[in-house]
C-alpha atoms as a printed R data frame, in Angstrom:
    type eleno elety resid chain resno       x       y       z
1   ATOM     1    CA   UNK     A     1  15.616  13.659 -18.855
2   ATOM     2    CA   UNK     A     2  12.403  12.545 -17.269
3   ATOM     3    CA   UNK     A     3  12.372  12.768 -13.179
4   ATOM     4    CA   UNK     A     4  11.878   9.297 -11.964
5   ATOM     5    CA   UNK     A     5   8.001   8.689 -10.507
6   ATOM     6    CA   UNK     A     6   7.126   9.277  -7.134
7   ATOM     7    CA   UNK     A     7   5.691   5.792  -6.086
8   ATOM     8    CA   UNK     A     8   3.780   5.996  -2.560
9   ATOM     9    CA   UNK     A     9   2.994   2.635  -1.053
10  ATOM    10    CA   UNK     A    10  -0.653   3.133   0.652
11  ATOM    11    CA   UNK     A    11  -0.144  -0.522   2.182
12  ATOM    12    CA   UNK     A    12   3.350  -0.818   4.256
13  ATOM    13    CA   UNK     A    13   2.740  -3.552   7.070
14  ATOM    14    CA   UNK     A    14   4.474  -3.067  10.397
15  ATOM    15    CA   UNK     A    15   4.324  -6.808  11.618
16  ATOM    16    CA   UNK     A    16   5.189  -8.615  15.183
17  ATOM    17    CA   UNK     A    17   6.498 -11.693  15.354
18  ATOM    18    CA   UNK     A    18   3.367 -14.054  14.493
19  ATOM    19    CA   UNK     A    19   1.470 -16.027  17.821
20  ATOM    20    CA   UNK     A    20   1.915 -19.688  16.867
21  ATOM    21    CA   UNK     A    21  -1.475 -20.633  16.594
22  ATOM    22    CA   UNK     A    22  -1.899 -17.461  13.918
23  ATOM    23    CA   UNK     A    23   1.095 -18.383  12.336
24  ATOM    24    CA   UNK     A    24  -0.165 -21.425   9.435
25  ATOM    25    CA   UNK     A    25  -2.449 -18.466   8.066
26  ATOM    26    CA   UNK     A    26   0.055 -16.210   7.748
27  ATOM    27    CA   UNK     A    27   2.705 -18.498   6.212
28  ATOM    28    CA   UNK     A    28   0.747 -20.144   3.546
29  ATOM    29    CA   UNK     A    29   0.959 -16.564   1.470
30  ATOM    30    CA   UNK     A    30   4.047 -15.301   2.965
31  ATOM    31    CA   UNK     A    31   6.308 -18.346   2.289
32  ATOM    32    CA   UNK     A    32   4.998 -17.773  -1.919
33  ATOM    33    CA   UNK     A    33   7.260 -15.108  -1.706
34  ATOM    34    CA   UNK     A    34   9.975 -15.862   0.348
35  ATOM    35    CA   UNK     A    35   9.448 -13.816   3.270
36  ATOM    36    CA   UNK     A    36   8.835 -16.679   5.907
37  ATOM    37    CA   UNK     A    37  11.210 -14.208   8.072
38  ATOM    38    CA   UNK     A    38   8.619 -11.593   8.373
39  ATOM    39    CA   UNK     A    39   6.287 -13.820   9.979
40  ATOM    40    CA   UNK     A    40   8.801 -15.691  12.304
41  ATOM    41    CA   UNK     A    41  10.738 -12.649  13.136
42  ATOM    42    CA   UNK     A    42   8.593  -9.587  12.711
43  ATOM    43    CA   UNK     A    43   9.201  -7.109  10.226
44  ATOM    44    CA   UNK     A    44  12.933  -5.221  10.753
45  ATOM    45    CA   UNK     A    45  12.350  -1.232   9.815
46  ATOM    46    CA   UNK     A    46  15.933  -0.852   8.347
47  ATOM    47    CA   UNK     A    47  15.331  -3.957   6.127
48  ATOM    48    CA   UNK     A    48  11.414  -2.627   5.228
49  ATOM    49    CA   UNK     A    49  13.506   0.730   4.523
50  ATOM    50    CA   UNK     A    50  15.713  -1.570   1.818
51  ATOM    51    CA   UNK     A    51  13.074  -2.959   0.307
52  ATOM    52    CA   UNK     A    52  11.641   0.467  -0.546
53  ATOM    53    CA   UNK     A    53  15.087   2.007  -1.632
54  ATOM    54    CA   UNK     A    54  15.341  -1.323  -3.922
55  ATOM    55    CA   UNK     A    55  11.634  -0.945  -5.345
56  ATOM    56    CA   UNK     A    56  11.819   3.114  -5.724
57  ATOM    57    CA   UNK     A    57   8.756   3.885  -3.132
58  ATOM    58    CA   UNK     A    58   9.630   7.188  -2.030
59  ATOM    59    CA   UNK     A    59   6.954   7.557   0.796
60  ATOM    60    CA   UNK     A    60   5.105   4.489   2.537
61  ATOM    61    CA   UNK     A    61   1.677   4.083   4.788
62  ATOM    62    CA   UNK     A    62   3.280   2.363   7.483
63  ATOM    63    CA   UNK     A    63   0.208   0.339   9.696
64  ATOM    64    CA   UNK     A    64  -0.092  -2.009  12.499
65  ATOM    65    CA   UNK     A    65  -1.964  -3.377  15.387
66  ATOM    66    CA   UNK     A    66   0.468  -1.612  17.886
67  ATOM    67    CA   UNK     A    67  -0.077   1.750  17.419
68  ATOM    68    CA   UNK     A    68   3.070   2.929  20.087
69  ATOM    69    CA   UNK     A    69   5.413   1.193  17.506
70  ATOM    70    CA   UNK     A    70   4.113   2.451  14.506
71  ATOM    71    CA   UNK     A    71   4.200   5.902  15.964
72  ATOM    72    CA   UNK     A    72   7.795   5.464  16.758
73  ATOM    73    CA   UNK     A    73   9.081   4.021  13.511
74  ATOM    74    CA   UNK     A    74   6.852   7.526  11.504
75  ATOM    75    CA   UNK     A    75   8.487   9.586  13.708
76  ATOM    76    CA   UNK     A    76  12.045   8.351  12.936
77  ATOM    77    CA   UNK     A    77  11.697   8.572   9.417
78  ATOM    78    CA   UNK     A    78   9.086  11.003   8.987
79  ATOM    79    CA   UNK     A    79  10.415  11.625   5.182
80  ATOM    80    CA   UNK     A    80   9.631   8.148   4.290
81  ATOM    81    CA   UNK     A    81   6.583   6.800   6.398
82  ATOM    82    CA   UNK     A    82   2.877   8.061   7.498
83  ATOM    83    CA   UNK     A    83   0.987   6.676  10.204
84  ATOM    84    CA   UNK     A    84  -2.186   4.427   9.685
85  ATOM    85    CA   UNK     A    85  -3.567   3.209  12.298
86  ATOM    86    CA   UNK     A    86  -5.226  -0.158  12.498
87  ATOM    87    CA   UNK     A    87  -7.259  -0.633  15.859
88  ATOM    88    CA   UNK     A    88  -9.679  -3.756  16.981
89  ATOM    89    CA   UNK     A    89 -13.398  -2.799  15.529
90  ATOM    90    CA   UNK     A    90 -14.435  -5.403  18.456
91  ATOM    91    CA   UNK     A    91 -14.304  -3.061  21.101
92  ATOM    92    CA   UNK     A    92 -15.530   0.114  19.980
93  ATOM    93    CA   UNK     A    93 -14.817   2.925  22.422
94  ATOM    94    CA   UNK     A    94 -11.461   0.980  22.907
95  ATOM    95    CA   UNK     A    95 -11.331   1.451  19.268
96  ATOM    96    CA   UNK     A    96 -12.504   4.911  19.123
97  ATOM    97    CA   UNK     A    97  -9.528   6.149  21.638
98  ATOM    98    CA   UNK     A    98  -7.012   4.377  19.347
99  ATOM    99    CA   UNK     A    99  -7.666   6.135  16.299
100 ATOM   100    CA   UNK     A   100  -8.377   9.588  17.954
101 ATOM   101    CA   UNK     A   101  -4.969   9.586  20.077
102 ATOM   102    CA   UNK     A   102  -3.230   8.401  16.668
103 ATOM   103    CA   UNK     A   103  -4.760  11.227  14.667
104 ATOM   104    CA   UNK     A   104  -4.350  13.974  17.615
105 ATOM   105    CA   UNK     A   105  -0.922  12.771  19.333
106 ATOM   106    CA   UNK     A   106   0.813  11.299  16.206
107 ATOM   107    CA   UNK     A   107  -0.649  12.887  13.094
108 ATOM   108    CA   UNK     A   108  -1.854   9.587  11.641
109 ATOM   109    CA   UNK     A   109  -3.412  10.039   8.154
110 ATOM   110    CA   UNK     A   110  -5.783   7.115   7.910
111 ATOM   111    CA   UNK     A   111  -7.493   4.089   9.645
112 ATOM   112    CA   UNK     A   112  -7.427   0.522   7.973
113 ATOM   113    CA   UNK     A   113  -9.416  -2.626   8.988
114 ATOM   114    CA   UNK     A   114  -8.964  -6.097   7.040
115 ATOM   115    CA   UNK     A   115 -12.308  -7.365   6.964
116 ATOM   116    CA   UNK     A   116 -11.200 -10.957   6.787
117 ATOM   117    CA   UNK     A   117  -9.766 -10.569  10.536
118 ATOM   118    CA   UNK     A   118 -12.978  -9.961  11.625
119 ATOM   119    CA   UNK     A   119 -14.996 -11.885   9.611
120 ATOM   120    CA   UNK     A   120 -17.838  -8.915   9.133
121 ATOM   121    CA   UNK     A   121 -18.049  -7.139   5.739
122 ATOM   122    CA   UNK     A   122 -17.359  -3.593   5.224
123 ATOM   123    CA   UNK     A   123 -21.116  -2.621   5.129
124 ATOM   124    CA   UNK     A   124 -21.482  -4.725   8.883
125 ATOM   125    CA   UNK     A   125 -22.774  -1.986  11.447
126 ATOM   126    CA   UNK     A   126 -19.526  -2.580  13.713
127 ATOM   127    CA   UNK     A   127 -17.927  -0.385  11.672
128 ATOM   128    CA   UNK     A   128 -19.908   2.496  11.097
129 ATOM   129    CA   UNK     A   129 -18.792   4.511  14.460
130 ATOM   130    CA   UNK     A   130 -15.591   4.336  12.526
131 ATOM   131    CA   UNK     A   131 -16.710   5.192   9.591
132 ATOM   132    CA   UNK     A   132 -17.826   7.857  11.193
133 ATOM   133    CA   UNK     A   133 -14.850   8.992  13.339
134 ATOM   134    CA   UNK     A   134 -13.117   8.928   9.754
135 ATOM   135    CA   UNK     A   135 -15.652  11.538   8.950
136 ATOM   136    CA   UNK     A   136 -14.974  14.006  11.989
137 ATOM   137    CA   UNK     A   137 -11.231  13.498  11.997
138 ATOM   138    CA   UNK     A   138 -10.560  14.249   8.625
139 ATOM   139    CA   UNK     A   139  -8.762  10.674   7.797
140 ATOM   140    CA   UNK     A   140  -9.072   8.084   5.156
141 ATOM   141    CA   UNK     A   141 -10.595   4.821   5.324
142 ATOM   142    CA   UNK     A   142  -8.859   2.277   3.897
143 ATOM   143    CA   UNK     A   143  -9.483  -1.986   3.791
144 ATOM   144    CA   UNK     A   144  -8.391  -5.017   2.250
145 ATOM   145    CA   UNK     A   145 -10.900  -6.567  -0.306
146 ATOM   146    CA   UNK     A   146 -11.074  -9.627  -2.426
147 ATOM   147    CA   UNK     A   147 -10.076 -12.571  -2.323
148 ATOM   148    CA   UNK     A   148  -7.353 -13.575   0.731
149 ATOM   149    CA   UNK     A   149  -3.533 -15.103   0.877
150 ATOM   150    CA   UNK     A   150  -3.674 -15.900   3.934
151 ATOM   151    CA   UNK     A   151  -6.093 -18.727   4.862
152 ATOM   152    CA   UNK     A   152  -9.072 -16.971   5.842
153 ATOM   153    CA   UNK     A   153 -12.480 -16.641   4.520
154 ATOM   154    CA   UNK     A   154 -12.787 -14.605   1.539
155 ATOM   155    CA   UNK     A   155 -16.475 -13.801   1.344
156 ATOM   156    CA   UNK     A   156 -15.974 -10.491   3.361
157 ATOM   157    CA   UNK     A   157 -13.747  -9.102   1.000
158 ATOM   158    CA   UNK     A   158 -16.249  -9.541  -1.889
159 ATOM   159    CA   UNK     A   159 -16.214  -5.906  -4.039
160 ATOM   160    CA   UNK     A   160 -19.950  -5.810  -3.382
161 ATOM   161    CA   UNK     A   161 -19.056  -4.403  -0.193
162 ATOM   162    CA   UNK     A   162 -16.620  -2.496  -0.918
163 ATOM   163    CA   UNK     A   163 -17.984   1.306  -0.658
164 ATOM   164    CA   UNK     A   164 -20.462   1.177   2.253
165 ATOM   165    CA   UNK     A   165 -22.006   4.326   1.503
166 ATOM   166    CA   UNK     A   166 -23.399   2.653  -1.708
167 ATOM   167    CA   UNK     A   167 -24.070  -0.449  -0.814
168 ATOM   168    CA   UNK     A   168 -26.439   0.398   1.801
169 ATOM   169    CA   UNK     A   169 -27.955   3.438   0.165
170 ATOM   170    CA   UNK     A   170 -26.534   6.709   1.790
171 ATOM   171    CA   UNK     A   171 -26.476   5.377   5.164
172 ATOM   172    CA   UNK     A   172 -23.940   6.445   6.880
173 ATOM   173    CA   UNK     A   173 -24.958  10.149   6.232
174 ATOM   174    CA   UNK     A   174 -21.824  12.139   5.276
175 ATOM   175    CA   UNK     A   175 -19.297   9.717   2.676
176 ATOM   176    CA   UNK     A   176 -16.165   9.140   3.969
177 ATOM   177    CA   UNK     A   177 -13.025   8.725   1.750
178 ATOM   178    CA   UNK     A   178 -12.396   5.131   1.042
179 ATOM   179    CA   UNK     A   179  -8.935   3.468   0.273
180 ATOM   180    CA   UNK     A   180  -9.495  -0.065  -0.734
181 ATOM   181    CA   UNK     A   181  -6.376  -2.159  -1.548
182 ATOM   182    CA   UNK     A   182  -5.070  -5.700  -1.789
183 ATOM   183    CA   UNK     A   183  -1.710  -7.184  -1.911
184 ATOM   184    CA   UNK     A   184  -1.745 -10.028  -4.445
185 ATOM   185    CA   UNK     A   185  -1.790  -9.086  -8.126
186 ATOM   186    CA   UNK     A   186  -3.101 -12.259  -9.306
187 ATOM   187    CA   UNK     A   187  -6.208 -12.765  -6.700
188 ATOM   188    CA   UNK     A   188  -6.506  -8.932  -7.338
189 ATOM   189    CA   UNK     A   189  -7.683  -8.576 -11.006
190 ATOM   190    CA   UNK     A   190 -10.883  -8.557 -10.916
191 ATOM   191    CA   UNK     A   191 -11.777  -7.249  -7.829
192 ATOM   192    CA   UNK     A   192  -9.654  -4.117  -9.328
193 ATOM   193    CA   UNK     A   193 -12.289  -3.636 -12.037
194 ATOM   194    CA   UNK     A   194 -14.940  -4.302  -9.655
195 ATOM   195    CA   UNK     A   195 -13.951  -1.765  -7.871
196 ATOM   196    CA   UNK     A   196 -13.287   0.854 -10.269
197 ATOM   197    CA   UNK     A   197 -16.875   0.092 -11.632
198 ATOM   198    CA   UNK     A   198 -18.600   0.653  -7.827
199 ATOM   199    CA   UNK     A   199 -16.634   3.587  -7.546
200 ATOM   200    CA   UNK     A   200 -17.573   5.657 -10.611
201 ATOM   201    CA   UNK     A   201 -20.915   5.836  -9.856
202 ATOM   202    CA   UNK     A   202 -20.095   8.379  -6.829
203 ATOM   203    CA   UNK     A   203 -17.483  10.079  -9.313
204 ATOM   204    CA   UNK     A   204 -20.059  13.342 -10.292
């Protein structure tokens, strides 16, 4: 008898309760599929835990904005989650002490940034010092692309800007390992192929 796969979720949001004038964005996709809670409430570990049991995800990228909690959370279930960190690119040495005391304190395996938060695209310069702390740590980069549920501008996660080392021609220097993702099948299918496309030309 075949061993049931091994399914890792790369994406597994960590979520506080959202701030009421945040919270219209967030509950135009997030009421689609019934999890108005999540946004209202804040996301309940045990419950998250459920949900992978239910959908057989053995291992899970757990991420937020507040790194202490996230931290916590790995390190009680340290069979089930790893840490990725997800720090504000808008203050940059603020930003650069995140990630480091995530990697170095709490073993954090990558660093994600959704674009559309920020409203800069992958190959904006604001990112490259992470980009390049990626490099030095040792981490994964990972980010949202295409088209976004929630009601924010979807230009920055065109797939044109998905690999920043190609799209602006080797610069930064060394490539950094790149995790794009997005969470809604349907707004997802092309920029899938898209991506796949940009991303064999670096596969030699």
């Amino acid at each position: 008898m075949a061993a049931a796969p091994w399914i890792i979720d790369t994406w597994v949001n960590l979520i506080r309760p959202a701030a009421p004038e945040r919270r219209a964005a967030a509950e135009n996709v997030f009421g689609r599929y019934g999890a108005l809670d999540v946004v209202r409430e804040g996301t309940k570990p045990e419950a998250l835990l459920a949900e992978m049991d239910a959908a057989g995800v053995a291992l899970g990228g757990l991420c937020s904005s507040d790194l202490e909690w996230t931290a916590e959370v790995v390190a009680r279930h340290p069979d089930r989650f790893f840490g990725i960190v997800s720090p504000d690119p808008t203050d940059i040495m603020a930003c650069r002490r995140t990630i480091a005391r995530a990697v170095r304190e709490h073993g954090f395996k990558a660093v994600k940034i959704e674009p559309l938060l920020w409203g800069k695209p992958p190959t904006d310069a604001i990112y490259y010092p992470i980009y390049a702390q990626c490099v030095d740590l040792d981490v994964a980069f990972t980010m949202q692309i295409g088209h976004t549920g929630p009601l924010y501008a979807s230009e920055v996660g065109r797939t044109i800007y998905v690999l920043p080392l190609d799209a602006t021609a080797g610069t930064p220097p060394e490539y950094v390992d790149a995790l794009v993702a997005h969470t809604f099948r349907l707004l997802a299918t092309v920029t899938t192929a898209e991506a796949v496309a940009a991303a064999w030309r670096r596969a030699w």
